[in-house]
Backbone of each chain as nested JSON, in Angstrom:
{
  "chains": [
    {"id": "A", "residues": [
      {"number": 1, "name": "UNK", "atoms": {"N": [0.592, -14.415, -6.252], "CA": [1.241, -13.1, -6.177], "C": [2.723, -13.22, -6.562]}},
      {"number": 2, "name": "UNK", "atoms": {"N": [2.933, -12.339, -7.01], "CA": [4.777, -12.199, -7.94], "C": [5.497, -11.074, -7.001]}},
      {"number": 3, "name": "UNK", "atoms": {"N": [6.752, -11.695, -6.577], "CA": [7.421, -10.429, -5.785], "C": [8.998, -11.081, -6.5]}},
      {"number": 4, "name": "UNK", "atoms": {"N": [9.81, -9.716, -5.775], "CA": [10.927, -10.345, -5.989], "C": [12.132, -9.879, -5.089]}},
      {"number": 5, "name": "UNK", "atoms": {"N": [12.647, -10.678, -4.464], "CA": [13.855, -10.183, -3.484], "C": [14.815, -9.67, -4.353]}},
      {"number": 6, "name": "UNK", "atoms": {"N": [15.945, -9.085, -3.934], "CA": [16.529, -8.473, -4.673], "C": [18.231, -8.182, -3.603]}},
      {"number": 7, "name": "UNK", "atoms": {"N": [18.983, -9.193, -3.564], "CA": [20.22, -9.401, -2.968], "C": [21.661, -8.771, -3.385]}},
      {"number": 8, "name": "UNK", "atoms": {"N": [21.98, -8.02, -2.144], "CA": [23.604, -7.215, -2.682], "C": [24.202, -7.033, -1.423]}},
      {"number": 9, "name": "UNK", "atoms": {"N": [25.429, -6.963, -1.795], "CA": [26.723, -6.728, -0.57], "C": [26.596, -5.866, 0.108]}},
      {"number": 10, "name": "UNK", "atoms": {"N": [26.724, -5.679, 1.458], "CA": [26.84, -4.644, 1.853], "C": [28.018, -3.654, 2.066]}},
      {"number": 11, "name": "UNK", "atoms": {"N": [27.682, -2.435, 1.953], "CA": [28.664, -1.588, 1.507], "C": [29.898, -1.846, 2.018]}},
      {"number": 12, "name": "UNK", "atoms": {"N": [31.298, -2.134, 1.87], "CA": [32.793, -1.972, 2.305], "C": [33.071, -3.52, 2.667]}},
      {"number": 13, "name": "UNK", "atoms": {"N": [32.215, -4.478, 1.647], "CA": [32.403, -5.692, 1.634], "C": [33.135, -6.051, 0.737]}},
      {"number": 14, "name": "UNK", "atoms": {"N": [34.348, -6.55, 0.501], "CA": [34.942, -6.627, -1.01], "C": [34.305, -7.8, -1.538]}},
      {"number": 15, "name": "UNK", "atoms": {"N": [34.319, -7.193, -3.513], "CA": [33.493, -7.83, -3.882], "C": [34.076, -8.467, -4.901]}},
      {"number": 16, "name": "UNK", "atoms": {"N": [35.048, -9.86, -5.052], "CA": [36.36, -10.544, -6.05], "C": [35.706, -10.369, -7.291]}},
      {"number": 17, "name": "UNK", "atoms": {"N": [34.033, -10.699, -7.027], "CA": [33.804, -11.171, -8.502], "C": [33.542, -10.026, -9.671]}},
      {"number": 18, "name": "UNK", "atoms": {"N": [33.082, -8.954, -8.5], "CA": [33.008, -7.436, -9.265], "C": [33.947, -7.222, -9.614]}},
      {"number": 19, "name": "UNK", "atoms": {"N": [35.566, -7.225, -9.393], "CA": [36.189, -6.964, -9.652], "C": [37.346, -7.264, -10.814]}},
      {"number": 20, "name": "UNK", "atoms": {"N": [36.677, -8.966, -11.111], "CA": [37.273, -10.006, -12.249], "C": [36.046, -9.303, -13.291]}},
      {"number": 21, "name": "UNK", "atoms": {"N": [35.139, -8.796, -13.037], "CA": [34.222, -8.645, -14.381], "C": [34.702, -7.538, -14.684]}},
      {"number": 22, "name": "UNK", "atoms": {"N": [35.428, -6.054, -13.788], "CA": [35.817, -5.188, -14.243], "C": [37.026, -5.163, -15.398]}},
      {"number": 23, "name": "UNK", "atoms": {"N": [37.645, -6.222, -14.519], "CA": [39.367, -6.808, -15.881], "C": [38.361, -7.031, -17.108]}},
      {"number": 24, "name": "UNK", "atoms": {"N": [37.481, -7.864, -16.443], "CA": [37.229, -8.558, -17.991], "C": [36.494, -7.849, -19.12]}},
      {"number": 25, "name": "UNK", "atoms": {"N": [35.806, -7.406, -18.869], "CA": [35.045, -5.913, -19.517], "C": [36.029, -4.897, -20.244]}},
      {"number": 26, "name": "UNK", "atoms": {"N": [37.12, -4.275, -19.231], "CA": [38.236, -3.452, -19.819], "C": [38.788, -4.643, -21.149]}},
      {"number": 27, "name": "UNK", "atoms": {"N": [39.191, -5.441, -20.32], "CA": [39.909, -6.485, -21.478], "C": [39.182, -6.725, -22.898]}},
      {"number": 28, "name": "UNK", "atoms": {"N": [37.422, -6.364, -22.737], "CA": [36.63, -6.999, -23.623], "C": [36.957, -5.583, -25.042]}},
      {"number": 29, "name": "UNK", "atoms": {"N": [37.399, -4.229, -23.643], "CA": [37.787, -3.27, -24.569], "C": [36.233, -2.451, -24.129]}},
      {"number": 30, "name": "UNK", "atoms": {"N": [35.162, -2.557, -23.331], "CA": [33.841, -1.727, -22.501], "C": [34.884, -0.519, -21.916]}},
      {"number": 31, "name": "UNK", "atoms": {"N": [34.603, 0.67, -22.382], "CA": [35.149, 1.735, -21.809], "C": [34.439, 1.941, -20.753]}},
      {"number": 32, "name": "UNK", "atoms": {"N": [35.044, 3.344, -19.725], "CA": [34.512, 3.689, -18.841], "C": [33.524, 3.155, -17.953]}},
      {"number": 33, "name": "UNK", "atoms": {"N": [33.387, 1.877, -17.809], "CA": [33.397, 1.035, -16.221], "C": [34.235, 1.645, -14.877]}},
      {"number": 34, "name": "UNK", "atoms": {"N": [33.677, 1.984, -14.11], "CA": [34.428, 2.658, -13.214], "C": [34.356, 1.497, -11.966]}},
      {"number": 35, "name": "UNK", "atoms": {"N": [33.445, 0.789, -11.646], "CA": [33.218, -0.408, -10.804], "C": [32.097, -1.281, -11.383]}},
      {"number": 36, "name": "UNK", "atoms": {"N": [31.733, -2.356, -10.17], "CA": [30.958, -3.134, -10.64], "C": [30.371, -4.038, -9.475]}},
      {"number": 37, "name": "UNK", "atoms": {"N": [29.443, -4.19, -8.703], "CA": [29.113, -5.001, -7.567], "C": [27.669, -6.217, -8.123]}},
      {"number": 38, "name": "UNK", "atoms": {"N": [28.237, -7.12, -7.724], "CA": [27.366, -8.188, -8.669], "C": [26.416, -8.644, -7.214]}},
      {"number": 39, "name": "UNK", "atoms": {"N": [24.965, -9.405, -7.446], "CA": [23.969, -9.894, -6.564], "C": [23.547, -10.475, -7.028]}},
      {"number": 40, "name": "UNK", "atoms": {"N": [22.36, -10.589, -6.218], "CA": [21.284, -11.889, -6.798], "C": [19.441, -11.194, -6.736]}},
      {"number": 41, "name": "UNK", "atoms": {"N": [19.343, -12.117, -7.773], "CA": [17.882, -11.566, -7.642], "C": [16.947, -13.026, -7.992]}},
      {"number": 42, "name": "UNK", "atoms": {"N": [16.201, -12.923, -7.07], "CA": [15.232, -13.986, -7.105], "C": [13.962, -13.414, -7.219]}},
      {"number": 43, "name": "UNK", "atoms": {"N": [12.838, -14.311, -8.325], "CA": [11.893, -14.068, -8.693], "C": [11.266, -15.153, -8.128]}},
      {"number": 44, "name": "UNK", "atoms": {"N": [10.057, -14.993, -7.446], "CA": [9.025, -15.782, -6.56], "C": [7.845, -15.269, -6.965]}},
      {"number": 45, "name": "UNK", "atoms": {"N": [6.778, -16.678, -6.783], "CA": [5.223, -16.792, -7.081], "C": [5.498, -17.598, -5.866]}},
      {"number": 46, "name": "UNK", "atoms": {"N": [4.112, -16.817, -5.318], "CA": [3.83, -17.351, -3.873], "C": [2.243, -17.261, -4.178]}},
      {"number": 47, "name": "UNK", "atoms": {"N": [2.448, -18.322, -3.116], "CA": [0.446, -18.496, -3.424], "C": [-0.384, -17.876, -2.511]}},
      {"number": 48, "name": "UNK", "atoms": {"N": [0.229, -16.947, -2.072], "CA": [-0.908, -16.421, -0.924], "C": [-1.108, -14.881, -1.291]}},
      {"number": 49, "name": "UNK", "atoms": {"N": [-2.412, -14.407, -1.246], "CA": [-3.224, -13.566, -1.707], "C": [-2.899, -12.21, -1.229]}},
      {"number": 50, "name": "UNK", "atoms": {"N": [-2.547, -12.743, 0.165], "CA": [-2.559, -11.635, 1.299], "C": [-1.437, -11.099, 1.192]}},
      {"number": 51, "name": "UNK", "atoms": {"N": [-1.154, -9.487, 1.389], "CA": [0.154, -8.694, 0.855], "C": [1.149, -8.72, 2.608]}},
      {"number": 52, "name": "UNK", "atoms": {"N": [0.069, -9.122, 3.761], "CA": [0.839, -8.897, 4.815], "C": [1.908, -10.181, 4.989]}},
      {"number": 53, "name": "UNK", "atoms": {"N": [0.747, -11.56, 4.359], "CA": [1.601, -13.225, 4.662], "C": [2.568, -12.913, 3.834]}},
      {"number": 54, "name": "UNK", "atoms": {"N": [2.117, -12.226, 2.804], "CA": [3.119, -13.008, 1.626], "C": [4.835, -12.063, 1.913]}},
      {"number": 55, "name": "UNK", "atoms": {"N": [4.342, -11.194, 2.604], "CA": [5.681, -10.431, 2.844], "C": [6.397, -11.109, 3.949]}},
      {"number": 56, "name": "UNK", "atoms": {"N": [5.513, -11.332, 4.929], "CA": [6.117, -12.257, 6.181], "C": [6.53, -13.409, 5.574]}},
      {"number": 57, "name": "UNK", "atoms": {"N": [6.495, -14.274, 4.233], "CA": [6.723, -15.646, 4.152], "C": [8.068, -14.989, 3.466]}},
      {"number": 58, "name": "UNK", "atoms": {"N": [8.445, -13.759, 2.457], "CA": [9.364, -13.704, 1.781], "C": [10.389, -12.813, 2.853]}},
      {"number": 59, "name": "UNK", "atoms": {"N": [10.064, -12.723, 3.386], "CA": [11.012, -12.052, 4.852], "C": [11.844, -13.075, 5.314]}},
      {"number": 60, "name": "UNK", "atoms": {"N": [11.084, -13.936, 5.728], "CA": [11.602, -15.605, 6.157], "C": [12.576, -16.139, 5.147]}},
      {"number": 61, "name": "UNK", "atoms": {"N": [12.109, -16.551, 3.839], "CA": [12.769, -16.86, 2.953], "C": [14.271, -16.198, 2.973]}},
      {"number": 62, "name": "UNK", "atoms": {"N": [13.947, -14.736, 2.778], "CA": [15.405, -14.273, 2.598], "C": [16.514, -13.948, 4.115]}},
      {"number": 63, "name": "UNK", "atoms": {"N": [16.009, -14.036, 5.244], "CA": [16.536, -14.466, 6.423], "C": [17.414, -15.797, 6.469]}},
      {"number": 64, "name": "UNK", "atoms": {"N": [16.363, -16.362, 6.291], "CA": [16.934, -17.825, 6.501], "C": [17.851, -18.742, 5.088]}},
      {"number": 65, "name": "UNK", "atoms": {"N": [17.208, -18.197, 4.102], "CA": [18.171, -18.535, 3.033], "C": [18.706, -17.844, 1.622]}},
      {"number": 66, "name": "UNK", "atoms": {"N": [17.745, -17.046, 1.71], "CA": [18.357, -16.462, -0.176], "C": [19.189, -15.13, 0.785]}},
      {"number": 67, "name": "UNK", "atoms": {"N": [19.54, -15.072, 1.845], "CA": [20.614, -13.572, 1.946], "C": [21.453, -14.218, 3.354]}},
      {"number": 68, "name": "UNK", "atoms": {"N": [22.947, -13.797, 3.227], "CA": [23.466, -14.143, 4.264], "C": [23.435, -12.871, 5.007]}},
      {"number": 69, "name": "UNK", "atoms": {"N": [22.274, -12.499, 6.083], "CA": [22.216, -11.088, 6.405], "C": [23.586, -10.808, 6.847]}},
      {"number": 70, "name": "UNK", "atoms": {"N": [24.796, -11.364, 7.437], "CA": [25.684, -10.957, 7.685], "C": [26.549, -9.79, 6.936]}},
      {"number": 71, "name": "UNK", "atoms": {"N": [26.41, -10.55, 5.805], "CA": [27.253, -9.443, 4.741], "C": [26.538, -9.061, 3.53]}},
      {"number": 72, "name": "UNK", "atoms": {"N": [25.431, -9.213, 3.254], "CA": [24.211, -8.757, 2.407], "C": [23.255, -8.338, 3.038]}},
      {"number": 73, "name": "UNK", "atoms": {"N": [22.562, -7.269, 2.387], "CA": [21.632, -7.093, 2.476], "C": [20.216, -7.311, 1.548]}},
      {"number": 74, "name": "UNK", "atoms": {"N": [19.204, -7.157, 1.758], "CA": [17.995, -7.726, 0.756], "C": [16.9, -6.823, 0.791]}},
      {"number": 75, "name": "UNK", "atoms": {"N": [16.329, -6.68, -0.617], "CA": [14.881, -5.689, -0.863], "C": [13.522, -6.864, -0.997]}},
      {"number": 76, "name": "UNK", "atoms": {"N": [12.662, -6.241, -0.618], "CA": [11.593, -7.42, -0.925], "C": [10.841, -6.235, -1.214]}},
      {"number": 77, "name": "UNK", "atoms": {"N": [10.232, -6.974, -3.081], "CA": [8.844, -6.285, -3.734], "C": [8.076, -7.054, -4.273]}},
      {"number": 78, "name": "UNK", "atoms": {"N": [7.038, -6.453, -3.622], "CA": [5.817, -7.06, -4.1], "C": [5.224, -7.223, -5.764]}},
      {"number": 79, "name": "UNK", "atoms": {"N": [5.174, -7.551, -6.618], "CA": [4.895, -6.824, -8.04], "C": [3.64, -7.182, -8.382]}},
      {"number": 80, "name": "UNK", "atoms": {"N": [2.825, -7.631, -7.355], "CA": [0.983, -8.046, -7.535], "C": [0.984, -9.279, -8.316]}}
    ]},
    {"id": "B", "residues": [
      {"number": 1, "name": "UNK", "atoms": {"N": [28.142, 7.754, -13.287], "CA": [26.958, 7.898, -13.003], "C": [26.47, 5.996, -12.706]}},
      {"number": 2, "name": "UNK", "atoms": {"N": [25.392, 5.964, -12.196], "CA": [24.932, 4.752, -11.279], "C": [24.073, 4.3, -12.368]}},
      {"number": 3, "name": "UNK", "atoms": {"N": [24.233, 2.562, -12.501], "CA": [23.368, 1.976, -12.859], "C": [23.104, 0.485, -12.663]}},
      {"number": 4, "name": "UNK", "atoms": {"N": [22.157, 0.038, -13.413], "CA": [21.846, -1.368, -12.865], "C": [21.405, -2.525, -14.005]}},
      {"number": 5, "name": "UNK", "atoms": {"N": [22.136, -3.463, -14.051], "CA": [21.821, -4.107, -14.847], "C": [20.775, -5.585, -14.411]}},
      {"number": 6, "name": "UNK", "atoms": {"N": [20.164, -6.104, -14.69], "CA": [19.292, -7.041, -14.252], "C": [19.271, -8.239, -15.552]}},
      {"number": 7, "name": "UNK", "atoms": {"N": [20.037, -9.435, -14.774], "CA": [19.839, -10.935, -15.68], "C": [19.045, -11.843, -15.202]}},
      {"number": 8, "name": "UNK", "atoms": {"N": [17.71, -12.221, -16.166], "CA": [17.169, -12.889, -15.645], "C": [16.813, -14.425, -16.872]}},
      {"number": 9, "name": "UNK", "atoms": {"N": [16.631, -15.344, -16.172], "CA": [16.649, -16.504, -17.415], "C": [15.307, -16.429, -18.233]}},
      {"number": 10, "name": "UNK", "atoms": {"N": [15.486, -16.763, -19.655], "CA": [14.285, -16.761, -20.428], "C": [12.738, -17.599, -20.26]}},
      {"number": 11, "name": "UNK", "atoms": {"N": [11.781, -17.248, -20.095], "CA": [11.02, -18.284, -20.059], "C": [11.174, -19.482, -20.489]}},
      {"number": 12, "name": "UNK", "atoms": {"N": [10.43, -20.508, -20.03], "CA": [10.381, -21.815, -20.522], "C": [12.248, -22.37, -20.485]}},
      {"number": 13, "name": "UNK", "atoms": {"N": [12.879, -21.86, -20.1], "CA": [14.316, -22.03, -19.593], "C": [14.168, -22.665, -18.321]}},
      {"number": 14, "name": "UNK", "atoms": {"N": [14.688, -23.916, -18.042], "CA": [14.943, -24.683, -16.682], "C": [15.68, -24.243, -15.873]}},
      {"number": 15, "name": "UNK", "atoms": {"N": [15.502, -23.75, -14.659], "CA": [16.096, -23.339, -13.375], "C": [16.627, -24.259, -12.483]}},
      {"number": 16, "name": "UNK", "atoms": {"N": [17.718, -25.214, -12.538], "CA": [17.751, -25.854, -11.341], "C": [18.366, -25.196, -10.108]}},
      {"number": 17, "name": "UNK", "atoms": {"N": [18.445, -24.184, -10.019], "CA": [18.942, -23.786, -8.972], "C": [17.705, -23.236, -8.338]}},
      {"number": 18, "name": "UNK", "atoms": {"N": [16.805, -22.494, -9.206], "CA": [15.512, -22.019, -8.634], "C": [14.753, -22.964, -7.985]}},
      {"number": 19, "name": "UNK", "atoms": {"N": [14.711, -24.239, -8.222], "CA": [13.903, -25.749, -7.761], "C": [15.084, -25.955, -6.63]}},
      {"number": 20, "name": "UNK", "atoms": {"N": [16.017, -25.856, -6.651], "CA": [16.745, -26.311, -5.244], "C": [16.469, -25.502, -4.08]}},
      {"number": 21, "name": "UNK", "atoms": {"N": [15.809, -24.052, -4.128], "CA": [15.796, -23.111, -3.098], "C": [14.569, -23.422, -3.327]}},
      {"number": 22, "name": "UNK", "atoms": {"N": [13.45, -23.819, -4.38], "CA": [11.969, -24.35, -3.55], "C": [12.059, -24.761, -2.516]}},
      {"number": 23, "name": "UNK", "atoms": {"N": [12.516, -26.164, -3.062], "CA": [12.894, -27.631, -1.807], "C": [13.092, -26.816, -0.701]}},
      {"number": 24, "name": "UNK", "atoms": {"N": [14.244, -26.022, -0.665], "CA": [15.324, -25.888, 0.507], "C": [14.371, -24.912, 1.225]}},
      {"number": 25, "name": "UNK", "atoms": {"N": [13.62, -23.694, 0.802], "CA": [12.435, -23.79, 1.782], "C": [11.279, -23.919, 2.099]}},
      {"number": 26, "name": "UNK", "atoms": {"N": [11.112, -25.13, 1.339], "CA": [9.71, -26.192, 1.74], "C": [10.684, -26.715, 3.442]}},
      {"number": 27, "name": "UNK", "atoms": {"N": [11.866, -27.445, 3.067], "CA": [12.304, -27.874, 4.328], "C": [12.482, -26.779, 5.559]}},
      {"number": 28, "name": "UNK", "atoms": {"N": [12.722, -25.271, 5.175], "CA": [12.943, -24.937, 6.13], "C": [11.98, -24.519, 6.448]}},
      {"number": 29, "name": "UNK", "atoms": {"N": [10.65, -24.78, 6.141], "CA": [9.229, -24.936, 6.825], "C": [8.857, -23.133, 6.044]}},
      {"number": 30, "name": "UNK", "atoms": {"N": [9.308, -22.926, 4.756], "CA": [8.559, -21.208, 4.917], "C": [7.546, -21.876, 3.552]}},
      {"number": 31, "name": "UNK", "atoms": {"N": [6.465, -21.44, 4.262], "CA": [4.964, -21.899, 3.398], "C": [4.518, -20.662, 2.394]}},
      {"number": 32, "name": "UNK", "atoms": {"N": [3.793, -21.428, 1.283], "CA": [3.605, -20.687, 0.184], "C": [4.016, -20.239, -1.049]}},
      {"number": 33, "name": "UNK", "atoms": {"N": [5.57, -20.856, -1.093], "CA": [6.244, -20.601, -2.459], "C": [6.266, -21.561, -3.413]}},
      {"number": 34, "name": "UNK", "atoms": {"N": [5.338, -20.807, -4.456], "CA": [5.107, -21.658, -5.269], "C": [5.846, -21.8, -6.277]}},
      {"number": 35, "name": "UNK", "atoms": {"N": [6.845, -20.919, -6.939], "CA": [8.276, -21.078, -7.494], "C": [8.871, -20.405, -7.396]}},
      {"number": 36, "name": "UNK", "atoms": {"N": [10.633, -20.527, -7.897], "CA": [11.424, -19.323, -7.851], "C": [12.302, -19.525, -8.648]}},
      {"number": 37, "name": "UNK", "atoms": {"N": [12.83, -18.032, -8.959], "CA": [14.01, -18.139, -10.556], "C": [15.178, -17.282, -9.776]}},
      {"number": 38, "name": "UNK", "atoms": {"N": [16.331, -17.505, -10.223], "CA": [17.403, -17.186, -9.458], "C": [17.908, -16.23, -11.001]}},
      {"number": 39, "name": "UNK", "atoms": {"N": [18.395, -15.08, -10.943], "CA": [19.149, -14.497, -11.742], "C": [20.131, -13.162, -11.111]}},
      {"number": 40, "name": "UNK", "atoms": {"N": [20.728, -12.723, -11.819], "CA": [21.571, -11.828, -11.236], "C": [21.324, -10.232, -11.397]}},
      {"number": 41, "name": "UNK", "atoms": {"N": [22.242, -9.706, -10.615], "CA": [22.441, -8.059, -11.071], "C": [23.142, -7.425, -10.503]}},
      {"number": 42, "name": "UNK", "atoms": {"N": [23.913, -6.403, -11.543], "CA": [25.061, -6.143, -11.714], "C": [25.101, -4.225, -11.015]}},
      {"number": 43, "name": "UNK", "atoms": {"N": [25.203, -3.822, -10.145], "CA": [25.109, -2.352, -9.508], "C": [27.009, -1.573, -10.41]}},
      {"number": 44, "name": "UNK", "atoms": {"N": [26.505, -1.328, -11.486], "CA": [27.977, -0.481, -12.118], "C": [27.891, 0.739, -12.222]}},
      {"number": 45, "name": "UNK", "atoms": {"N": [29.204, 1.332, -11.904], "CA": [29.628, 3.018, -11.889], "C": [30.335, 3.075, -13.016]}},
      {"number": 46, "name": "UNK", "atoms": {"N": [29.863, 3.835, -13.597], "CA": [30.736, 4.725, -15.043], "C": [30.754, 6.173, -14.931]}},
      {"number": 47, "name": "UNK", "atoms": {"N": [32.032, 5.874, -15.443], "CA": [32.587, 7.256, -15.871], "C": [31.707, 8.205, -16.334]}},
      {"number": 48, "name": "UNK", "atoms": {"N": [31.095, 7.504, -17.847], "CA": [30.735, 8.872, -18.64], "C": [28.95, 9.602, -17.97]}},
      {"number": 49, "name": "UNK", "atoms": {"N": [29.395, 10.544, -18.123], "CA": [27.827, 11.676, -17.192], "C": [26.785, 11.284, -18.517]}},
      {"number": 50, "name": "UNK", "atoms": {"N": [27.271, 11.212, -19.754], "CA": [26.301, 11.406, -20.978], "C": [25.55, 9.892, -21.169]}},
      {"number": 51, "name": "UNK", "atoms": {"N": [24.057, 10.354, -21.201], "CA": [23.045, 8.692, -20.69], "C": [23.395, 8.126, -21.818]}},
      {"number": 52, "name": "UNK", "atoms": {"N": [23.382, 8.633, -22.869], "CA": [23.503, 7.773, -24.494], "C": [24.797, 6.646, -24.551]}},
      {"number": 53, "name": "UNK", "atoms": {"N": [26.107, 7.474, -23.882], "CA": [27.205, 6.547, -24.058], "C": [27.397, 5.798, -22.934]}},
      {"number": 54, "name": "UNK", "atoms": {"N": [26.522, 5.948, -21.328], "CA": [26.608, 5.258, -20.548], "C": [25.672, 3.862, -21.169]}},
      {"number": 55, "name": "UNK", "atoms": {"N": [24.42, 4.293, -21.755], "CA": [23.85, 3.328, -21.618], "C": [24.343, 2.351, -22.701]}},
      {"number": 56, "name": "UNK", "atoms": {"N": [24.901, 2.437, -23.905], "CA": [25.745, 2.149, -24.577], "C": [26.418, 1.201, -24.76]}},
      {"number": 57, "name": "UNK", "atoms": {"N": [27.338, 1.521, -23.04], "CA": [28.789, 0.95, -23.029], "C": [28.106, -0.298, -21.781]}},
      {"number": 58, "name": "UNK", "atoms": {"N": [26.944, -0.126, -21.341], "CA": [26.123, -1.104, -20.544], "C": [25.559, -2.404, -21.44]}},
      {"number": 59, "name": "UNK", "atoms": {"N": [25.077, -1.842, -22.602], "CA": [24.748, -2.917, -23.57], "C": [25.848, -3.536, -23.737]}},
      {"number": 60, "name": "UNK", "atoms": {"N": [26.828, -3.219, -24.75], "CA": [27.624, -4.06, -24.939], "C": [28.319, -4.583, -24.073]}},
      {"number": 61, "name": "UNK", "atoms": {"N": [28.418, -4.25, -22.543], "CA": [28.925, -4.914, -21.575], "C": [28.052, -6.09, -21.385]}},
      {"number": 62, "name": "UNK", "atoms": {"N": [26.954, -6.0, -21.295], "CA": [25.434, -6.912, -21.251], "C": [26.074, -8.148, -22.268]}},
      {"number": 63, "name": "UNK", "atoms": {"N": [25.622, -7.383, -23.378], "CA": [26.009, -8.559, -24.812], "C": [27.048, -9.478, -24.618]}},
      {"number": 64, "name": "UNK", "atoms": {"N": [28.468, -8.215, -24.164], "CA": [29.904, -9.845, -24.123], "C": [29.742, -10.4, -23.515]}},
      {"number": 65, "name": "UNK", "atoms": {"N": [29.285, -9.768, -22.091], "CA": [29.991, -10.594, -20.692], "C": [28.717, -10.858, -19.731]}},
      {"number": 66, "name": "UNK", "atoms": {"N": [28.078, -9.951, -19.717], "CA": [27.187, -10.436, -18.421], "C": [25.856, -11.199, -18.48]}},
      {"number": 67, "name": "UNK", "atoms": {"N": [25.405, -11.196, -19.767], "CA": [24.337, -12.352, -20.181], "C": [24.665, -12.892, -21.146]}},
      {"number": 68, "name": "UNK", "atoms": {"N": [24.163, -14.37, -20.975], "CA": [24.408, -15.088, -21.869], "C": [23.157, -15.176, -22.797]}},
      {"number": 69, "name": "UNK", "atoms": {"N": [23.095, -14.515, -24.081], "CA": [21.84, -13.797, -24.673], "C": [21.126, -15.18, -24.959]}},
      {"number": 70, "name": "UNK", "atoms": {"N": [21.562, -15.991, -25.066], "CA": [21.064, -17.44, -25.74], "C": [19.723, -17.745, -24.867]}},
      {"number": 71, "name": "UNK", "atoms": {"N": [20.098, -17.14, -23.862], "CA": [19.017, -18.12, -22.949], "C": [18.857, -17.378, -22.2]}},
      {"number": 72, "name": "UNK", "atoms": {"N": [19.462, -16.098, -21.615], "CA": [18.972, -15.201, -20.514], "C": [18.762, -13.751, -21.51]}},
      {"number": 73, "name": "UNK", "atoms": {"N": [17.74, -12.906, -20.669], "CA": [17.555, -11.503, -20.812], "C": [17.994, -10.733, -19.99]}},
      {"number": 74, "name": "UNK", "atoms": {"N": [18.425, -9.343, -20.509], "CA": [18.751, -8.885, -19.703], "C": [17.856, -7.057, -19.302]}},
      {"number": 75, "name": "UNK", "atoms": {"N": [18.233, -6.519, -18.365], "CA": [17.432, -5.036, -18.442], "C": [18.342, -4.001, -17.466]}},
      {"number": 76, "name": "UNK", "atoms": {"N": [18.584, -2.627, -18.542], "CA": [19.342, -1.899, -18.017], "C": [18.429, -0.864, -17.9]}},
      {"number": 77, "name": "UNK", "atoms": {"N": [19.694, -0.649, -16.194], "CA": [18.435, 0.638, -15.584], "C": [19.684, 2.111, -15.452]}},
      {"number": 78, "name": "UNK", "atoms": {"N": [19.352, 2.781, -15.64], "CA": [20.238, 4.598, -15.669], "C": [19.531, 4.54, -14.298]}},
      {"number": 79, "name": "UNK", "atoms": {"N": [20.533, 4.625, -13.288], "CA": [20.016, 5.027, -11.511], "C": [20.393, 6.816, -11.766]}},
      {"number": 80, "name": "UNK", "atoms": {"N": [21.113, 7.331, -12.198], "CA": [21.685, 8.676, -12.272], "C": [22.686, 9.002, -11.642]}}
    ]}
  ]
}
């Protein structure tokens, strides 16, 4: 089964690196960028069939390591 | 207006960062992942309301700066 977490800041977190891509973009001469909040996205094959494990195993995953729930938050989808 | 850009590495492209978060949770005991690809994405606000020049000014933002076309793809989304 193919899912994929899907990792971002949570809101009123400042975000340095969004903000060096905004210079850099203007600089590149990209008009009208108004912001920019950068994440992560992880793509997973998991071997289990079942839509309830496989959510409980990618729950875990992004708890314990692909999201610092502190200051991110995380989507988990399933994509069959 | 809201949108989303999504970088992800090309097939048959080596992930070592995706193989380090295997490992890392094989060790932290979460069962079933059978691989994972690490890529990014970019949540940007623009100015312009008109989809043609938003989506536009997303490509060529894509092209300079935010993927490296050689080896990653990328996919832009119009949130509205």
């Amino acid at each position: 089964m193919k899912a994929r977490v899907t990792v971002t800041l949570k809101t009123g977190i400042l975000d340095p690196q969004g903000k060096a891509i905004e210079g850099a973009l203007k600089s590149l001469g990209v008009d009208g960028v108004a912001s920019v909040r950068q994440g992560k996205v992880f793509d997973i094959e998991l071997a289990a069939a079942d839509k309830a494990k496989a959510e409980a195993a990618l729950k875990e995953a992004a708890d314990k390591l692909l999201a610092n729930t502190v200051i991110e938050n995380y989507r988990v989808e399933l994509l069959g």
